[in-house]
C-alpha positions in Angstrom: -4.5 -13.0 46.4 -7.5 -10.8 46.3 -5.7 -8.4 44.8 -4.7 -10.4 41.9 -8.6 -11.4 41.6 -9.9 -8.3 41.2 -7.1 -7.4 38.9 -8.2 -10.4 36.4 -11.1 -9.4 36.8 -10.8 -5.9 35.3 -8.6 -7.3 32.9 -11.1 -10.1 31.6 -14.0 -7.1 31.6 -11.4 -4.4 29.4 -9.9 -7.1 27.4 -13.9 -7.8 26.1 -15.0 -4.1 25.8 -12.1 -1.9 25.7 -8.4 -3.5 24.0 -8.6 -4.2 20.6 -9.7 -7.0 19.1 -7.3 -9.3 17.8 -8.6 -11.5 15.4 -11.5 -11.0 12.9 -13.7 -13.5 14.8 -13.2 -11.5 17.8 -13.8 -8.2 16.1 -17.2 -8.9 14.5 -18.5 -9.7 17.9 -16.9 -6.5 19.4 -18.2 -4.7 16.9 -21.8 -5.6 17.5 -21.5 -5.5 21.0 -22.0 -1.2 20.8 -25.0 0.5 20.4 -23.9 2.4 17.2 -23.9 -0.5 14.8 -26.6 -2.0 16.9 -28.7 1.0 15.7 -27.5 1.7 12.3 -27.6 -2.3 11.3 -31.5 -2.2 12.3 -31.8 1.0 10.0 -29.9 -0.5 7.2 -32.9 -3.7 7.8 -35.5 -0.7 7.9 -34.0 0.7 4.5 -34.4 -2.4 3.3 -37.5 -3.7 3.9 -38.5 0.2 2.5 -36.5 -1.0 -1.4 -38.5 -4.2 -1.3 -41.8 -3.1 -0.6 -41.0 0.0 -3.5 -40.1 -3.1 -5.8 -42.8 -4.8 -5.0 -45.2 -1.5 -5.7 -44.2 -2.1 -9.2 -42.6 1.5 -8.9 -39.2 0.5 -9.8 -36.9 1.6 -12.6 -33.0 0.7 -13.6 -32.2 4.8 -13.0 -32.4 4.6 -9.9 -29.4 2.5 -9.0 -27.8 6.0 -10.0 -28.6 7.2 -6.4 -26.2 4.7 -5.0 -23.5 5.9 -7.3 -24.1 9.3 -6.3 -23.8 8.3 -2.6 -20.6 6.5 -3.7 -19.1 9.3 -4.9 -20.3 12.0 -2.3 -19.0 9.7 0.5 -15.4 10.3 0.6 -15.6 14.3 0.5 -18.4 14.0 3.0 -16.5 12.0 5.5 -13.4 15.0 5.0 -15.7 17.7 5.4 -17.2 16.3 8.5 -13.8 15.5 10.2 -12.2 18.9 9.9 -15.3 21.1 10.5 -17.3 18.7 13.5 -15.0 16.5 14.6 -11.9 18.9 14.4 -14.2 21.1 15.7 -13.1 23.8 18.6 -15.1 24.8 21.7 -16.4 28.1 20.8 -17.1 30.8 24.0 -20.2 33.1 23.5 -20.6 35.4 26.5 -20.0 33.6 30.0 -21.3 30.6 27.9 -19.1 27.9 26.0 -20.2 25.9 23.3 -18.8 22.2 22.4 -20.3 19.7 20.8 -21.0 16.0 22.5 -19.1 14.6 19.4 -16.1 16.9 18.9 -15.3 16.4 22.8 -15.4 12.6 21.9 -12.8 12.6 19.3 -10.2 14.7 21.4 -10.4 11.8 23.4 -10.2 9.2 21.0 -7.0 10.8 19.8 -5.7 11.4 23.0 -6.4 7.6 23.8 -6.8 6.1 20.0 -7.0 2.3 21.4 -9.8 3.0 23.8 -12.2 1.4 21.7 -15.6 2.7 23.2 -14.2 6.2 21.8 -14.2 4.8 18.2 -17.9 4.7 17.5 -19.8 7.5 17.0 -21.9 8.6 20.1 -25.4 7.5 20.1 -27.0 10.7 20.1 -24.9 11.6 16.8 -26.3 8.3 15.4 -29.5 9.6 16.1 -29.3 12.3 14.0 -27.5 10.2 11.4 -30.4 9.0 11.2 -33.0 11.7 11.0 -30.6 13.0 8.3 -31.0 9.8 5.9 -35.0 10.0 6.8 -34.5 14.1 5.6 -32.7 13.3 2.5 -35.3 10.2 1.4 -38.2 12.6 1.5 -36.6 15.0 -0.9 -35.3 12.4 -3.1 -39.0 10.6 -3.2 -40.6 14.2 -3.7 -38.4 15.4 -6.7 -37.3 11.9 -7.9 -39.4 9.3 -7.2 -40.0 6.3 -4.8 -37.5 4.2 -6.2 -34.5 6.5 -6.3 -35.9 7.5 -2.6 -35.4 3.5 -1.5 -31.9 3.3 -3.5 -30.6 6.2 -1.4 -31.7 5.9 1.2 -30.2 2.0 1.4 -27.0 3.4 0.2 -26.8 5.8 2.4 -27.4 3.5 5.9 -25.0 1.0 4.1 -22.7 4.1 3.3 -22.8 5.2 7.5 -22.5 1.2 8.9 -19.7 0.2 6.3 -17.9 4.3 8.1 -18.7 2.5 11.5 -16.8 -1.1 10.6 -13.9 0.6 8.5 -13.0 2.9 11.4 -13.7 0.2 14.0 -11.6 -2.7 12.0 -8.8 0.2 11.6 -8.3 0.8 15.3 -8.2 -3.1 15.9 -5.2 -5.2 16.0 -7.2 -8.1 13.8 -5.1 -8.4 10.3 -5.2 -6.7 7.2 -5.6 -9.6 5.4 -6.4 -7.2 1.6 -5.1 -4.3 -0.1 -7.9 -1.8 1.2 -7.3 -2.5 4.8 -3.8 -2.1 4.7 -4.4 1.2 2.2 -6.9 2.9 5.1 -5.1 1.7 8.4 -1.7 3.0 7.5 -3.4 6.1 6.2 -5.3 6.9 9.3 -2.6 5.4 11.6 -0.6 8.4 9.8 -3.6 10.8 10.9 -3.6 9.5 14.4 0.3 9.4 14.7 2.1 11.5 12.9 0.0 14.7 11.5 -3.6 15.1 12.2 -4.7 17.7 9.4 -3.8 14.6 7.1 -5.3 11.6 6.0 -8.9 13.1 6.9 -10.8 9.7 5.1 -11.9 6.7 6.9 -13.6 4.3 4.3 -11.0 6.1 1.2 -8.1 8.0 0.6 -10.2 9.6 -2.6 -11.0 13.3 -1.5 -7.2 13.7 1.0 -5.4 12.9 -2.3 -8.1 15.5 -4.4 -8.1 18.1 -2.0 -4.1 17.8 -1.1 -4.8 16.4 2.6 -2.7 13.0 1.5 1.2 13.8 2.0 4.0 12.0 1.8 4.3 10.1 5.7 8.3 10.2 5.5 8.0 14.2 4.5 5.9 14.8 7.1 7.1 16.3 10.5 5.3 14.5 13.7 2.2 17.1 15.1 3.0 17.9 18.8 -0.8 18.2 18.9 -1.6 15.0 17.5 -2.9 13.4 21.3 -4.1 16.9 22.2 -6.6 18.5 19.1 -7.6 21.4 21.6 -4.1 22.7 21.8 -4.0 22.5 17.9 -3.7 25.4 15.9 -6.2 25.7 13.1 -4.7 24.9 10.4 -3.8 27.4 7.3 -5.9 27.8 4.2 -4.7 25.3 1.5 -3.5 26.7 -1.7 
């Protein structure tokens, strides 16, 4: 009897925090239940609040909505460059020292155990220099282009880093794909968790894996051995 407690118990606490949501209801409120969209949903308000008060400065001008397309555009290749070369990334040994970063030990895990949802966000500290990255990037935008083009960016880019958060969170749940994008980015990193790991390298698009020849045909492509296990992984060839 006790035993069966304690057993509901942990089931009732996992079923909340750690199995994936099932329903859309139940992943918006599991989504915002972690610290990382916590944080990055308060610095998409802070980004905001920076656009209005620029607007209300009277220092606005149409050109700068062409910040957001830039960040549109930049966004796929930026979330394949940052999979292979940090996330991918292997432990390197220096001396009697090895080196590994926080974030790259996280994602072996979350391939190894793709369904532990605590593993899908990234880690806190990683937000923070998220973070620091889009404050970076503002003040050289505002000092070569202006305040306006500063807000735009810098809006696009916390909208740009939540709306990674939420597509890679909503992916890994079991709540429906109830449009054409969802369905197009699940099965697409499904195939990167699954079947072939060097494949299928976007989260939010498929844009730079089909530019940059990353997007394969699923049915052509063998099953990786190393797909649970990214430190036994070889690293993978040039492509031509």
């Amino acid at each position: 009897m006790i035993g069966r407690l304690i057993r509901r118990g942990i089931s009732m606490r996992v079923n909340r925090r750690e199995i994936p949501a099932r329903t859309l209801g139940q992943a918006t409120q599991q989504f915002w239940s972690y610290s990382s969209p916590q944080i990055l949903g308060v610095w998409l308000l802070v980004a905001g609040v920076v656009l209005v008060v620029t607007v209300a400065a009277a220092e606005w001008t149409w050109w700068a909505l062409a910040g957001a397309v830039v960040v549109a555009l930049v966004q796929p290749f930026l979330e394949w460059t940052l999979h292979i070369f940090v996330l991918h990334d292997k432990p390197v040994q220096v001396g009697n020292r090895v080196f590994d970063t926080v974030v790259a030990q996280d994602h072996r895990k979350h391939h190894a155990d793709p369904r532990y949802v605590p593993l899908v966000f990234i880690p806190r500290r990683w937000v923070g220099y998220l973070v620091l990255t889009t404050v970076v990037v503002y003040g050289l935008v505002y000092v070569h282009l202006g305040a306006a083009a500063a807000a735009v960016v810098l809006v696009a880019q916390s909208l740009a880093a939540l709306g990674y958060e939420w597509t890679h969170f909503y992916i890994h749940s079991d709540a429906p794909a109830k449009n054409r994008y969802i369905k197009v980015v699940r099965r697409a990193h499904r195939n990167h968790h699954y079947r072939n790991p060097d494949n299928w390298l976007g989260i939010t698009s498929p844009v730079a894996d089909l530019l940059l020849g990353t997007y394969p045909e699923p049915r052509a492509t063998p099953v990786s051995p190393y797909a649970k296990d990214l430190l036994r992984a070889p690293i993978p060839e040039p492509r031509r």
